[in-house]
N, C-alpha and C positions, 0 to 999 in steps of 0.2 A: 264359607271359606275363611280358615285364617289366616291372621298376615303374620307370618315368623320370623320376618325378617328384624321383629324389633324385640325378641323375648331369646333368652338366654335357654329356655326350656320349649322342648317339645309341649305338642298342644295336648297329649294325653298323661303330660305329668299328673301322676295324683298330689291334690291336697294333702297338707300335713298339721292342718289347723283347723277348727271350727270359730264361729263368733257370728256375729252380726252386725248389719250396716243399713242403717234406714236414717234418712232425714226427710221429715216435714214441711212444706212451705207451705201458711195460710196467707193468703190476701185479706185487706181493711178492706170494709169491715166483715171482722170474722163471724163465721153464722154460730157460732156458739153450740153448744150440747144437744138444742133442740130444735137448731133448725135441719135442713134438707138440703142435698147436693145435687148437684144435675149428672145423668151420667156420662160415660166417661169418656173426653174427649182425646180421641186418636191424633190427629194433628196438633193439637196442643202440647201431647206427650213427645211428640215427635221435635217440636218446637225447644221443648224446657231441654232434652237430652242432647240436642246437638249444641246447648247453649255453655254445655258445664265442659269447667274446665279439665276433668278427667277424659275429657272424648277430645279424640283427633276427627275421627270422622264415622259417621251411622254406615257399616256396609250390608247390613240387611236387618228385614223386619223378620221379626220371631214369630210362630200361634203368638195370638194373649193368653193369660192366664189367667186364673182367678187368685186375689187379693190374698188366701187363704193359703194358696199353694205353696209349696217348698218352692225357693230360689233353690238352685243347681248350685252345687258348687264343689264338686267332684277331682275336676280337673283344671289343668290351664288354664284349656279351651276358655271352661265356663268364666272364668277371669275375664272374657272379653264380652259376655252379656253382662245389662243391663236393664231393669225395669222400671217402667214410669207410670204412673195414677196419675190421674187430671179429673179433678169434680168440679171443675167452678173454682172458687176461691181455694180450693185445695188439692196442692200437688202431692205427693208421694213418692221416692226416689231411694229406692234401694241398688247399692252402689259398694263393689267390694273393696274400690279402692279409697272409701275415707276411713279405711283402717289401717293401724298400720304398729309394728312393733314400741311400739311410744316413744322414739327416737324423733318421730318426724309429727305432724298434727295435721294432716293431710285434711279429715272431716273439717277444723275449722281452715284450714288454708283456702278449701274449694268453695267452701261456705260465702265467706267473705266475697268469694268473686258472684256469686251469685247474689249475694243481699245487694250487691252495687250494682244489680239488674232490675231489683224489686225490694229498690226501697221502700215502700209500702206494705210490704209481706212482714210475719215473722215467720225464726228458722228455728226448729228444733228435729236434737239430730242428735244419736247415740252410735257407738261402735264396738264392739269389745272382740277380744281375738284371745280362745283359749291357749295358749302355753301350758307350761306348767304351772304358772299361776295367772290369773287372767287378765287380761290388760283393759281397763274400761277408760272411755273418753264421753262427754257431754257436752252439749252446744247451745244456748238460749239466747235468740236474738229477738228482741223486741222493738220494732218499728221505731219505738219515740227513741231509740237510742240503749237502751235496757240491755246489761249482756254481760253473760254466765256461761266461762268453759271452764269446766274441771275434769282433770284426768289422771291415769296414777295405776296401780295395780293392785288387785281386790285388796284389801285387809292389809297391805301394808304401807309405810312413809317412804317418803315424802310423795302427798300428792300435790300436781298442780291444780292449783282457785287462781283464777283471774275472775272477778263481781264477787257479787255478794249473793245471798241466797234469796235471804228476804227484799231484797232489791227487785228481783225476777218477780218472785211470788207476788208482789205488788204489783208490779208494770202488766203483768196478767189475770189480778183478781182470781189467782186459783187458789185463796183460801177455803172457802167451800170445799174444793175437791178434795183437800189434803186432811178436812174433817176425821175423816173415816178410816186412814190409812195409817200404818202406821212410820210416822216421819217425823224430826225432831231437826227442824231448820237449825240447829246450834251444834250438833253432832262433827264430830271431828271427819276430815272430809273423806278417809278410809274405810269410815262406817257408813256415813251418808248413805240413805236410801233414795241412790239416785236415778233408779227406775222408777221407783213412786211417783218422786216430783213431775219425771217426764212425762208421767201417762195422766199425772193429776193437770200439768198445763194441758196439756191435748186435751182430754175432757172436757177442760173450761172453752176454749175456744172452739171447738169442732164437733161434729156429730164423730160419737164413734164410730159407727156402721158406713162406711161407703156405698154408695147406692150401687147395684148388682157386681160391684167389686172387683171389676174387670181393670187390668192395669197391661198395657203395651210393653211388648219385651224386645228390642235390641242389638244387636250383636255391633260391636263399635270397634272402631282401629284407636287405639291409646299412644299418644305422647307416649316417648319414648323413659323418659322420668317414672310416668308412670307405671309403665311395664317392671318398670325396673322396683319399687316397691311393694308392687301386688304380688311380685316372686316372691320378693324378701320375705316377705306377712306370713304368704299362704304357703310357699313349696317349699321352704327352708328353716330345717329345724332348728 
């Protein structure tokens, strides 16, 4: 069931956007590239998603799905699921409303409420939302205090930097990963390969592979705020 009473749009409005919305939480200390995860706990996921501040409240549990699978995101409706990974020290939180037409910074607004949950954790977290040109946002929170958003629209100015680059990349030791890649810590921030970095900090802290990669899915009632930007994003040209 949805609850319509808080959306402006019917629940089989079609999307009018593609992008993506994933944010990271590791726990200290992080098992790093080669350790192992436990798998994946159900009540825990349950736990992290009624915690965040995009949910008003969980009104049903969805199948699981596997870690691999397409998120929905078609319709309204689909606006109102959510998915959550739990390995141990590592969450997973794909989420369509930390996106948002770059007006608003939603990915770090919720962020923030959640690091003051697990101060012990870091947070990395990306967004982007095609338009006609693409809107990207990034998020790098490092326990000791550490922390990198930059956001802006592909290939052109002004973007915003709040940190520094090489700041992160220290407080993470993801030198090694950045080896191999091709990334240039000095690069103006419209060029910046800021998928790289993301996927090179991930590396450094966490196994890639989730173990059997199952993640808990959702359907939540949204703050009424938030209803109101996950239109703007997704259903509105």
């Amino acid at each position: 069931m949805t609850d319509d009473n808080i959306w402006d749009y019917p629940p089989d409005t079609p999307t009018v956007h593609t992008g993506t919305f994933r944010l990271t939480m590791i726990e200290r200390p992080f098992p790093g590239p080669h350790g192992s995860l436990p798998p994946h706990d159900h009540a825990r996921a349950r736990e992290i998603a009624a915690s965040l501040t995009t949910v008003e409240e969980i009104t049903a549990e969805l199948e699981s799905r596997r870690a691999g699978d397409e998120f929905p995101h078609e319709t309204r409706a689909d606006l109102e699921q959510i998915q959550v990974g739990c390995w141990g020290p590592v969450t997973e939180i794909t989420d369509a409303a930390f996106a948002h037409r770059g007006e608003f910074t939603p990915l770090a607004d919720h962020t923030e409420a959640l690091a003051k949950l697990h101060p012990n954790a870091a947070l990395i977290g990306s967004a982007t939302v095609d338009f006609s040109i693409r809107y990207r946002c990034f998020l790098f929170i490092h326990p000791d205090g550490t922390r990198l958003w930059a956001d802006g629209w592909a290939g052109e100015d002004p973007w915003t930097v709040d940190g520094n680059v090489h700041d992160i990349i220290d407080a993470f030791a993801a030198h090694n990963a950045l080896e191999n890649v091709d990334f240039n810590a000095d690069a103006e921030a419209r060029t910046m390969a800021w998928s790289e970095l993301e996927d090179a900090i991930l590396r450094t802290v966490m196994p890639v592979s989730r173990h059997e990669g199952v993640l808990s899915v959702f359907r939540v009632r949204r703050p009424r705020e938030v209803a109101v930007n996950l239109e703007e994003t997704w259903l509105e040209e």
